[in-house]
N, C-alpha and C positions, 0 to 999 in steps of 0.2 A: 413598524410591524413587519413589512417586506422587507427591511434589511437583515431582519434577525433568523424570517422566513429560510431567506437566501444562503445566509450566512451556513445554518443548519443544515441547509443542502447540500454545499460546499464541503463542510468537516464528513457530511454523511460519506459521498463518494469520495475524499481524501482515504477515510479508513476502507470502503469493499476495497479503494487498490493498492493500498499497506498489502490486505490479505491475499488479494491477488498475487502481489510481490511476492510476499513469504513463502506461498503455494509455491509459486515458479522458482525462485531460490533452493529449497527444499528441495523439487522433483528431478531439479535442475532440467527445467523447459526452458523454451524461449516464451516472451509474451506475445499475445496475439494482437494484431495490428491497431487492433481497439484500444488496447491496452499502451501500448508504443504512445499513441494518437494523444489518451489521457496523460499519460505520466510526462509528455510533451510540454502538455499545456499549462503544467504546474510553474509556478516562479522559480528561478536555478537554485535557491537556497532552500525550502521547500521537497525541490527535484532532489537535490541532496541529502539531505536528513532523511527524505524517506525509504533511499536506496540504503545508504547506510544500516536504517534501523531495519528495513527486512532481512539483509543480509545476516543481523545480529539474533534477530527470532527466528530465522531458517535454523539457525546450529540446535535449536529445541524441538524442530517439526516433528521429527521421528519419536524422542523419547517421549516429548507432552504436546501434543497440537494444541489443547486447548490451551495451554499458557503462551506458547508462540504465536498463536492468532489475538491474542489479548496483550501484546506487550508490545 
């Protein structure tokens, strides 16, 4: 039951910092050190994918947010 808990939790804060990512891609910000800290801590392959994929829902921030923070 705790591992499913955790698990949950895990995928939870995965996607706020997809969306964080895409924010900041999009506004073209730097992340804030909280952010740095998380996206740190993820596994390199993980850390990968999900740079990638915000980079790839930034190019839609402008025309649709709502499908770039969903994708």
């Amino acid at each position: 039951m705790q591992d499913s808990e955790t698990e949950f939790q895990v995928s939870l804060l995965k996607k706020q910092l997809l969306r964080k990512l895409v924010e900041a891609y999009a506004k073209g910000r730097a992340l804030s050190p909280q952010e740095e800290r998380q996206l740190e801590l993820l596994p390199p392959g993980d850390k990968r994918g999900m740079i990638r994929r915000a980079k790839g829902c930034a190019r839609f921030y402008w025309k649709m947010p709502a499908t770039a923070m969903s994708c």
